[in-house]
N, CA and C atoms as an extended XYZ file, in Angstrom:
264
Properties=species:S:1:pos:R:3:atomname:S:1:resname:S:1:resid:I:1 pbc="F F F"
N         0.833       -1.179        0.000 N   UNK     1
C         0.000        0.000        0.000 CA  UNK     1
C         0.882        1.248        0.000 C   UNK     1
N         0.586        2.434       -1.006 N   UNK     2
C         1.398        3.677       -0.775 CA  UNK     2
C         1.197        4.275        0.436 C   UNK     2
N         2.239        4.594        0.684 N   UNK     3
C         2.349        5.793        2.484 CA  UNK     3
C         1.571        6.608        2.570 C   UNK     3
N         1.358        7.110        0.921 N   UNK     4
C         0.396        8.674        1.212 CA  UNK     4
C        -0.708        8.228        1.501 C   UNK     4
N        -1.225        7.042        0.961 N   UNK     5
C        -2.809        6.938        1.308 CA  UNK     5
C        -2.597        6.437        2.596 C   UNK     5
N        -1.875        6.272        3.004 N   UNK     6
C        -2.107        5.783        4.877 CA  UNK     6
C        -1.921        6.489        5.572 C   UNK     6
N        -1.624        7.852        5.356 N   UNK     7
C        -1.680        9.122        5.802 CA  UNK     7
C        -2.992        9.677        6.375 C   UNK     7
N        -3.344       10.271        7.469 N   UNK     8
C        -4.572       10.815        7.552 CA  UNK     8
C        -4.782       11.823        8.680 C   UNK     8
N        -5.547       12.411        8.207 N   UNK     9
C        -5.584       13.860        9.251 CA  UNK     9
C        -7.125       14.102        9.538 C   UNK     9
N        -7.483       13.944       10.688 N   UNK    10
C        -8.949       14.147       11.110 CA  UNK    10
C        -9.468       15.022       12.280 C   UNK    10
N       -10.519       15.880       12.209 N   UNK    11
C       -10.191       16.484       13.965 CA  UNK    11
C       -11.188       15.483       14.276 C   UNK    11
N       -10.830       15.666       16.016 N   UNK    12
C       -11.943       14.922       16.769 CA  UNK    12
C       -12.174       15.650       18.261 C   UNK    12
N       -13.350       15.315       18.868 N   UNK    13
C       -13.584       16.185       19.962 CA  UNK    13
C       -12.631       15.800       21.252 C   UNK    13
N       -12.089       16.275       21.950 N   UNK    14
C       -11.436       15.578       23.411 CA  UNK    14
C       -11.298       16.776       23.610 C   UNK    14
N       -11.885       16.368       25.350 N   UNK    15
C       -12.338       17.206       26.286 CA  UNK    15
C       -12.830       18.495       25.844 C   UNK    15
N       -14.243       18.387       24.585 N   UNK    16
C       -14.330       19.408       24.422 CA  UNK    16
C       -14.118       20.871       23.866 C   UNK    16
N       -13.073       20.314       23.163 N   UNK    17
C       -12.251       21.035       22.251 CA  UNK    17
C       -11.892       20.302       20.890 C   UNK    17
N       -11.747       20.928       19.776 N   UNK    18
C       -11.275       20.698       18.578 CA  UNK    18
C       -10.008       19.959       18.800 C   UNK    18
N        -9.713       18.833       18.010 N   UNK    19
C        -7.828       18.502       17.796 CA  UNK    19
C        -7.722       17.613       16.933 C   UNK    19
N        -6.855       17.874       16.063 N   UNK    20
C        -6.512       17.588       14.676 CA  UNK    20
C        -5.683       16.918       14.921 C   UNK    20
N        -6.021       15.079       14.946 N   UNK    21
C        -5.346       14.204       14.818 CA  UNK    21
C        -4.542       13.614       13.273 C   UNK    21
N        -3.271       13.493       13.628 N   UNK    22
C        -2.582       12.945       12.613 CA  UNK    22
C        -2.249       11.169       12.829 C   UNK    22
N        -2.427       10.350       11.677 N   UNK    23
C        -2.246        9.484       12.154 CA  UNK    23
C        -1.758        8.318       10.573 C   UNK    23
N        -0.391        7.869       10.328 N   UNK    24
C         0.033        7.235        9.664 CA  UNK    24
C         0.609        5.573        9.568 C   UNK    24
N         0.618        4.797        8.833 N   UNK    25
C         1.413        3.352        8.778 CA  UNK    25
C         2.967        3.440        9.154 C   UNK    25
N         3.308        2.920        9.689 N   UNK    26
C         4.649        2.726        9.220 CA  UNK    26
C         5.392        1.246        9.178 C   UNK    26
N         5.746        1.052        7.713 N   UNK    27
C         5.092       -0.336        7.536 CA  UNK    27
C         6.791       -0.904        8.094 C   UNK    27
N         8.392       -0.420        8.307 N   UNK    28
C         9.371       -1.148        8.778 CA  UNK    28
C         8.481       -1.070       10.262 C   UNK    28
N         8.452       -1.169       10.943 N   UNK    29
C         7.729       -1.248       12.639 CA  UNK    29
C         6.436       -2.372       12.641 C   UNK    29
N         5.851       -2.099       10.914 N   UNK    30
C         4.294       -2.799       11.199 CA  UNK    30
C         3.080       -2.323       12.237 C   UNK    30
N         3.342       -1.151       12.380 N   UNK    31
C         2.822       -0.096       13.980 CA  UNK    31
C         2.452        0.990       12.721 C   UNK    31
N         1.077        1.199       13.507 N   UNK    32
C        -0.033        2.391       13.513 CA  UNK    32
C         0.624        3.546       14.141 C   UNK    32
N         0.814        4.584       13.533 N   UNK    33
C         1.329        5.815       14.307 CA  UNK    33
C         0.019        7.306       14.310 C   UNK    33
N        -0.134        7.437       15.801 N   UNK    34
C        -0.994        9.025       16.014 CA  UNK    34
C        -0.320       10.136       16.806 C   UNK    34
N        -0.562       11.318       16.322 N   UNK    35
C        -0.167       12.368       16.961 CA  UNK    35
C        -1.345       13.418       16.664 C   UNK    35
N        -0.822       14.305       17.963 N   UNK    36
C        -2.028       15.805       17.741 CA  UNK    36
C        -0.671       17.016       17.695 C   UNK    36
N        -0.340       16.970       16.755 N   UNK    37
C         0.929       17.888       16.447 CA  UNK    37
C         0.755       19.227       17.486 C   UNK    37
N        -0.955       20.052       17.534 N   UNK    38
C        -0.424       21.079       17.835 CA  UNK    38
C        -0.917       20.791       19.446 C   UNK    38
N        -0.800       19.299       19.701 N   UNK    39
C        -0.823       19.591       21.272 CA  UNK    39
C        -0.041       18.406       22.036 C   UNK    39
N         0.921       18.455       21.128 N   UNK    40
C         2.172       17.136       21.449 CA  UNK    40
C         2.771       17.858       23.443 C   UNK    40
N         2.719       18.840       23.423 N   UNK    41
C         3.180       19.615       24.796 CA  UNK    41
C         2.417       19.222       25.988 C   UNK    41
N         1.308       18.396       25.351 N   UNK    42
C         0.257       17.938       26.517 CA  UNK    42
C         0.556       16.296       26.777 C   UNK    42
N         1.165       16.236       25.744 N   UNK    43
C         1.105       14.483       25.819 CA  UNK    43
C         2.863       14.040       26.521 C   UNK    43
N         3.732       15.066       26.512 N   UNK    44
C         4.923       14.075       26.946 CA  UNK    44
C         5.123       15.805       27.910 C   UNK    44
N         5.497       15.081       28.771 N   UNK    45
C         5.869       16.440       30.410 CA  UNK    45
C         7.029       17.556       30.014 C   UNK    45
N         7.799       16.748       28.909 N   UNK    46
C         9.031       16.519       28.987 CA  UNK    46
C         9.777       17.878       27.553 C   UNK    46
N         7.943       18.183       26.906 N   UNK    47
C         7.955       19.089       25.809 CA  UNK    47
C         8.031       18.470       24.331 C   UNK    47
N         8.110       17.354       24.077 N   UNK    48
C         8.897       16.617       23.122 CA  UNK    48
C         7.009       16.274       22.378 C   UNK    48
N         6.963       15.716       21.075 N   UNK    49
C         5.495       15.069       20.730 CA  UNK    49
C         5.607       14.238       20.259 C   UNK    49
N         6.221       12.753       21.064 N   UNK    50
C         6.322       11.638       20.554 CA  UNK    50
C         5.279       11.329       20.304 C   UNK    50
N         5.206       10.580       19.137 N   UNK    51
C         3.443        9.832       18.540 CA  UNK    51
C         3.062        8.508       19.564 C   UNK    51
N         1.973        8.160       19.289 N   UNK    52
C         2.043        7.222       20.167 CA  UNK    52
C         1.698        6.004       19.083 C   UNK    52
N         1.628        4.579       19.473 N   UNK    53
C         1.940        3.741       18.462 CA  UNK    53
C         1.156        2.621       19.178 C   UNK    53
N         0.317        2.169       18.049 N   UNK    54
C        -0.276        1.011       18.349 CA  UNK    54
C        -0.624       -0.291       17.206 C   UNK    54
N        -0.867       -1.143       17.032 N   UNK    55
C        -1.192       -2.078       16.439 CA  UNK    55
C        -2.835       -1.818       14.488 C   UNK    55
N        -3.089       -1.011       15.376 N   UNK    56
C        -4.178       -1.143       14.467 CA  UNK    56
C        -4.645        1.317       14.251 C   UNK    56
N        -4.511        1.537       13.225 N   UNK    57
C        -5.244        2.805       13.507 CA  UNK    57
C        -5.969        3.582       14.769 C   UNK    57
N        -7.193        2.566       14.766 N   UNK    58
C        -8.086        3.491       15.549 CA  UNK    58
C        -7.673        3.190       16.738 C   UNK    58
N        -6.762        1.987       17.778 N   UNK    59
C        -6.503        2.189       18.518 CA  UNK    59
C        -5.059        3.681       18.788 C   UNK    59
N        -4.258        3.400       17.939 N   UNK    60
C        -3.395        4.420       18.259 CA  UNK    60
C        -4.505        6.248       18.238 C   UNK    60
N        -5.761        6.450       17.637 N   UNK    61
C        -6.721        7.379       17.314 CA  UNK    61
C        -7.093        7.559       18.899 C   UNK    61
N        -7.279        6.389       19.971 N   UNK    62
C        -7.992        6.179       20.771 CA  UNK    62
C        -7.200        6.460       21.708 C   UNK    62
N        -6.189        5.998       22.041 N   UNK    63
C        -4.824        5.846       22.712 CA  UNK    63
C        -4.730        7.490       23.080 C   UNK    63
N        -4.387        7.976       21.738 N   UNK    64
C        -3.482        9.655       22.044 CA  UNK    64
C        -4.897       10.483       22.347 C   UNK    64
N        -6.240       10.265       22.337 N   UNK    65
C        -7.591       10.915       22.243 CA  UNK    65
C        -7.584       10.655       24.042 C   UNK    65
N        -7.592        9.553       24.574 N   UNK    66
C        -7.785        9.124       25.721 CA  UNK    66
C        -6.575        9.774       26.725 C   UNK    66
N        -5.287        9.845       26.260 N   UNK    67
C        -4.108       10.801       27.221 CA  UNK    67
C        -4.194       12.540       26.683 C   UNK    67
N        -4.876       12.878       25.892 N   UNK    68
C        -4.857       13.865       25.431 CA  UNK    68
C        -6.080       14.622       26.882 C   UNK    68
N        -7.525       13.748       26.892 N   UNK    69
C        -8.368       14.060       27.494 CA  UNK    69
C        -7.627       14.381       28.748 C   UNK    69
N        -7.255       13.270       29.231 N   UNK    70
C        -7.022       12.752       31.059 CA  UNK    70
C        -5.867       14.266       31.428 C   UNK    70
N        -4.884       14.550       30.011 N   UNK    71
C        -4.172       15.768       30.730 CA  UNK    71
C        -4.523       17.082       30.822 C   UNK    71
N        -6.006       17.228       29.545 N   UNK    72
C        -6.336       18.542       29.514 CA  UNK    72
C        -7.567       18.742       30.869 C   UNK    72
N        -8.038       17.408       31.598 N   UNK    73
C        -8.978       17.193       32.811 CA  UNK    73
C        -7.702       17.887       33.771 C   UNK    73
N        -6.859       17.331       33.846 N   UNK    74
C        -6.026       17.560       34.799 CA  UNK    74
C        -5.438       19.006       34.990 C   UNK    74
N        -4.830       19.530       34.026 N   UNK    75
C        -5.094       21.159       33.541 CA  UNK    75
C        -6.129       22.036       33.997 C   UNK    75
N        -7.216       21.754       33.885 N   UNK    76
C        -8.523       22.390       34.251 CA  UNK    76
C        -8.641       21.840       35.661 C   UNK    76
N        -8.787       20.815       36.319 N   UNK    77
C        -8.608       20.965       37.370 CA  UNK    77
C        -7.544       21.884       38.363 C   UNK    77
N        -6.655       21.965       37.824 N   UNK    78
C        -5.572       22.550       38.174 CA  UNK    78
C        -5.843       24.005       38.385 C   UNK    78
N        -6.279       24.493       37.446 N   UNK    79
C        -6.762       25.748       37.443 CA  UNK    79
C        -7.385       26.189       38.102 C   UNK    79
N        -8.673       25.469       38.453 N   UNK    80
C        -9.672       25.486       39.548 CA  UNK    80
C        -9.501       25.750       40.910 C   UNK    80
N        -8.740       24.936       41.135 N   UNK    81
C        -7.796       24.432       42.299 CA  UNK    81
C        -7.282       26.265       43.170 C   UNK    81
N        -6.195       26.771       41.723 N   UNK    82
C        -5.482       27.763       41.940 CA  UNK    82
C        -6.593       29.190       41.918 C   UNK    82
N        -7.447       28.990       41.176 N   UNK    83
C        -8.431       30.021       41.103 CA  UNK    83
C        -9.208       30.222       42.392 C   UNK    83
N        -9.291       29.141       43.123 N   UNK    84
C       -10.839       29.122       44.503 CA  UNK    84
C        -9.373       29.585       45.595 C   UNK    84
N        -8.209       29.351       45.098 N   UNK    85
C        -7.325       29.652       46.301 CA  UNK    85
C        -7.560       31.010       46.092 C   UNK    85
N        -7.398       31.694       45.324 N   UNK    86
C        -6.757       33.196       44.982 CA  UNK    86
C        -7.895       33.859       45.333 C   UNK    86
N        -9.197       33.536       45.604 N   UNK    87
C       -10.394       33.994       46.384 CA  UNK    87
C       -10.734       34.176       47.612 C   UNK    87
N        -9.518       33.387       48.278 N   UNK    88
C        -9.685       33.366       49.821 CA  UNK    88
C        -9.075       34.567       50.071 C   UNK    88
């Protein structure tokens, strides 16, 4: 199969917000590759936007959708947190 057609770019909702998942073959690995390019800063602590990699498409779709959510929950909690302080 050509690379380009295994190429694909889709948005999808997490947490509520727009994010434009990227997500390609890479057939030396035999691994499904996803990334959210413009929110790779959410997914590794560390600043870096490693893709994340799984067996089949929609799991790697599901994978980076599911850590994408849990850090932007955590973010907003966070906020919350610092906001009800700054009221006292």
């Amino acid at each position: 199969m050509d690379e380009l057609q295994q190429f694909e770019r889709a948005r999808f909702d997490v947490a509520g917000q727009g994010v434009t998942i990227t997500s390609w073959y890479e057939p030396e690995k035999t691994r499904w590759r996803a990334n959210a390019p413009a929110h790779g800063h959410l997914l590794n602590h560390s600043g870096g936007d490693a893709p994340i990699t799984a067996a089949t498409r929609q799991k790697a779709i599901q994978d980076i959708c599911t850590r994408l959510e849990k850090r932007m929950k955590e973010i907003e909690a966070s906020r919350q947190t610092r906001s009800s302080r700054d009221y006292r």
